[in-house]
Each structure stands twice: as structure tokens, then as C-alpha cells.
N, C-alpha and C positions, 0 to 999 in steps of 0.2 A: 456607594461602596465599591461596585464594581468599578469606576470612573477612578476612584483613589490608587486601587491595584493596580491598573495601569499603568498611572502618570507611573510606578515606581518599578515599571517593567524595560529598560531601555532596547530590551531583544525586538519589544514589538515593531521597533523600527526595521532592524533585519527583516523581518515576515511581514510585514503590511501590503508588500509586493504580490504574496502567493497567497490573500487571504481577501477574497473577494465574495461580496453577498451570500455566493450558494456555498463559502465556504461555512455557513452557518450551521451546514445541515450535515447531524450524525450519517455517517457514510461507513460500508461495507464496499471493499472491492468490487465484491460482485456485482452490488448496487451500483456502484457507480458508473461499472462498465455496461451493465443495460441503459444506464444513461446516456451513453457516447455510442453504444453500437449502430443505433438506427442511423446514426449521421456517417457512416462508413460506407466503404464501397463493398462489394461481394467478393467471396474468392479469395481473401485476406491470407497471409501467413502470417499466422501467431506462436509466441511461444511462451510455453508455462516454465519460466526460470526456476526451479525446484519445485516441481512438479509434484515430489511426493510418490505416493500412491496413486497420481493420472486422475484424480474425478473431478476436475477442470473439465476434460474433454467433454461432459456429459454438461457443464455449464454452459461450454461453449456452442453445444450445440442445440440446446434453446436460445441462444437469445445470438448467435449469429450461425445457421446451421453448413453456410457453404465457406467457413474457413477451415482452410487447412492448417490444426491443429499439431503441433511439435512439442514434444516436453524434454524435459533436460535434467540430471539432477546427477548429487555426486551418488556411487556404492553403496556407500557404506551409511547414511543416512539412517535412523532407526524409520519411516516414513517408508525409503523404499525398499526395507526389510521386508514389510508390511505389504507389500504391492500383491496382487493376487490376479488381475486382470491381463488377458491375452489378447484383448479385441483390440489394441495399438501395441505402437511399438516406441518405443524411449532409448532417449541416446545419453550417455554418461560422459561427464568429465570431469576434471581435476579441481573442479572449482575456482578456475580464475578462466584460461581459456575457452571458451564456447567452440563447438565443432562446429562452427557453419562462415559462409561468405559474407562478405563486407555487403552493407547495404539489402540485407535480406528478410527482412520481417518489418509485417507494418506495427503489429501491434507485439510487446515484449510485456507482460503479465507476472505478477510475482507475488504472490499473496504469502507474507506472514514468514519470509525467508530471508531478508539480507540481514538480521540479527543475528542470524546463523551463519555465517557467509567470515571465514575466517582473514580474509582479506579483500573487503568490499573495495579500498581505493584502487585494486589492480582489478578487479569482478567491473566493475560498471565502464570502463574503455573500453570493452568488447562486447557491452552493453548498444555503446553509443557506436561500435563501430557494424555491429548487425544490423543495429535499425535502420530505415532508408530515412532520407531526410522527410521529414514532414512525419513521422513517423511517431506511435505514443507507446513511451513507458508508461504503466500505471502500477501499484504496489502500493502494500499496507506493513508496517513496520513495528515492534514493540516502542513502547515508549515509556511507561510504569508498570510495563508487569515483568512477573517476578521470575524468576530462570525457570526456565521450562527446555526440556527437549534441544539438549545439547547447547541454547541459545550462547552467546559467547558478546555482542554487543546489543545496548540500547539505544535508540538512537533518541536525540533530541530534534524536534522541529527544525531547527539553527543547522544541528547537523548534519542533519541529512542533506538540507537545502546545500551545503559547504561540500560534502562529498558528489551529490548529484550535478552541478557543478564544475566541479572541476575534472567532470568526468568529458566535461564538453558537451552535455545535455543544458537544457532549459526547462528549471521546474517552471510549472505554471501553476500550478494550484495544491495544498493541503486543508486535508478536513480534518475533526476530528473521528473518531473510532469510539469504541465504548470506554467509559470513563474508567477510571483505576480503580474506585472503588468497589464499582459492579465485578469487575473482569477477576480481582484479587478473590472477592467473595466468590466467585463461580467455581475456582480454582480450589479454594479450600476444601469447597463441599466436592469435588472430585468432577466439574464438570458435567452436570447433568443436563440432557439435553432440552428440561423444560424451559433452561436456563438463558438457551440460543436467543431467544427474540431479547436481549439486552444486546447483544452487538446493532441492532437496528432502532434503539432507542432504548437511554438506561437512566435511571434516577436523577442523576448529579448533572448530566446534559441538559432534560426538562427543567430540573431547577435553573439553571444557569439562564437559559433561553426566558422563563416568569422573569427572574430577577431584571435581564436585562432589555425585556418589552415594557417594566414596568419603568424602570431607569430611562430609557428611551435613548438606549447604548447603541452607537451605531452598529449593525450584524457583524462586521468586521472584527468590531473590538470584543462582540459577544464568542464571535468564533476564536476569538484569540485565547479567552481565558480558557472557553472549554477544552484546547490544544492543552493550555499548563497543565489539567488536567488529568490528561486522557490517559488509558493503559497502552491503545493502539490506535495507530492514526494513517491516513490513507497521502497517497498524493500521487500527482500525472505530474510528466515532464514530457520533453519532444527534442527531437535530434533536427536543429536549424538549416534548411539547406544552405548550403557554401551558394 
């Protein structure tokens, strides 16, 4: 079954590239970047690209504690309405130009924000022009969930990879996020937080995963369909040195 959807997906050709074994596995930002942290140097400058309300920084310092932490985010944001914290301090801008120097942050963070981002193809070249070369974006995107919190784009697998891109980055890898089915239902009932542990593994992913150990689907193509999927979906890029 799974093996028929396929043959009749021609995109998987476009994404076969960024969908490699561990792209199998339901992933969370945050997960992912305790995945990659240990392989980092110390003393890192990061930055949380719509930062929000700042409780990144409190992420970041479990699981890398000697980076220097930066967040960034527009005003008027209903998020950093909401900010209530004095223990750091956050720098604001207009939403396309970043206020910092060329070649300046190893790692560039952005959880659950360029949907919001009312002009991503001008946002992500000062993306690519902050980060130092050898340097990882990583971010998690809507994909089928439903307008939420000013959201303004959805981004498709396809597209993202096309905007990230042509921003002069290299995606290397997308995961899936929790499926759409889960995320819509959590949404309805208004978000409860018994509800969190589906972002780290949700119904319709499990299913997918029996279905396709049972089919004897390569991971690849397993990770692919649960992409068709998914409500939110994760991925890493890197700024190639010249």
C-alpha cells in the first residue's frame, strides 16, 4: 500500500536527498538539537530567531550551558507581549534585517516561527549571511496545522527546501513533527498540556512506522509518507564555506 502511494508521489524525487534513515524518526527541535549538541564546540553563539517569550535560553542551558545565548524577535509579536522575564536581554527588529555582523553565530534556532515570518525569502539571506560558514540552522515549521497565532504561511517539505535554498544555505536533513491528525485534535480541545508528549511520538507516525516495518519500506520512504503527513516538521541546513 505504502510502496503504491509512492510510485504516485513524483515530489519524493525532490526530497530523497534530505530524507536519510534517521530521517525516520518523529523529531522535536529541541530533540534534535540535544542530538547535535554534544558533537559542538563550547562557547558557541546562538541565536533564538523569534525568540518569543526567551525560554529557549533555559533549553539552552541544559543541554549546551556555555553558549552565549541571543534571541531576536519583532514588537509587536502577541509572544513577546507575553515576555515577563528580566534575567536576559533581547534585541528587536523589523523582521527581514537581523541586527548583528556577517559570519556571527554558529548555531541559528527557530522553533515553530518562519510561518509567521511575513517575508521569509528576504528573512533567510541574513539568515545565511549571520551564520559563519560550517555553521547549523535548525527549525521546525507548520506544515498542516491550522492558523494559529497570527501564522500567515505553511510551508510544504518541497518548499521549504526551495526557499532554504535559495537563500544560499544547504538543507541537509527533514523530519517529521507530530502528525496532523494528533496536532489538529490537541488544538481543538484547546491544547492541554497532558497532550505535549504527542509532539515526541503521535498515533498516525506509529502507525505508519508497523505499516512500513511490516511492508519492509525502505526508512526513507517510511519517513517520507509520514512528511505527507505531518502537521509540523523539523529540519537542519548549513552555510557552506566559500
Amino acid at each position: 500500500m505504502l510502496k503504491r502511494f509512492i510510485k504516485r508521489q513524483d515530489v519524493y524525487q525532490s526530497l530523497e536527498q534530505f530524507i536519510v534513515p534517521s530521517s525516520l524518526k518523529q523529531s522535536t527541535v529541541a530533540s534534535w538539537l540535544a542530538e547535535i549538541i554534544p558533537n559542538q564546540n563550547h562557547n558557541l553563539h546562538v541565536l533564538d530567531l523569534g525568540c518569543g517569550e526567551g525560554d529557549s535560553v533555559d533549553m539552552f542551558k541544559r543541554v549546551m550551558p556555555s553558549a552565549l545565548w541571543h534571541g531576536v524577535d519583532i514588537e509587536s509579536s502577541p509572544e513577546v507581549q507575553r515576555r515577563t522575564r528580566r534575567d536576559i536581554s533581547f534585541d528587536t527588529f523589523d523582521g527581514i534585517n537581523l541586527p548583528y555582523g556577517d559570519n556571527f553565530f554558529d548555531i541559528i534556532y527557530t522553533n515553530q516561527v518562519l510561518e509567521h515570518v511575513r517575508y521569509p525569502d528576504r528573512l533567510l539571506p541574513h539568515v545565511a549571511r549571520t551564520l559563519k560558514p560550517g555553521g547549523l540552522f535548525i527549525g521546525g515549521v507548520s506544515y498542516l496545522e491550522p492558523y494559529h497565532s497570527r501564522s500567515i504561511f505553511n510551508f510544504t517539505p518541497y518548499g521549504l527546501s526551495c526557499v532554504i535554498e535559495g537563500a544560499g544555505l544547504k538543507l541537509l536533513e527533514i523530519r517529521p513533527g507530530i502528525d496532523a491528525f494528533s496536532l489538529i485534535t490537541r488544538q481543538i480541545l484547546g491544547g492541554p498540556r497532558i497532550l505535549d508528549f504527542l509532539f515526541n511520538i503521535s498515533p498516525l507516525n506509529v502507525v505508519i512506522g508497523l505499516i512500513g516495518a511490516v511492508t519492509m519500506l525502505p526508512p526513507a520512504m517510511t519517513a517520507f509518507v509520514k512528511l505527507q503527513y505531518c502537521g509540523q516538521f523539523c529540519f537542519l541546513a548549513t552555510k557552506v564555506a566559500e
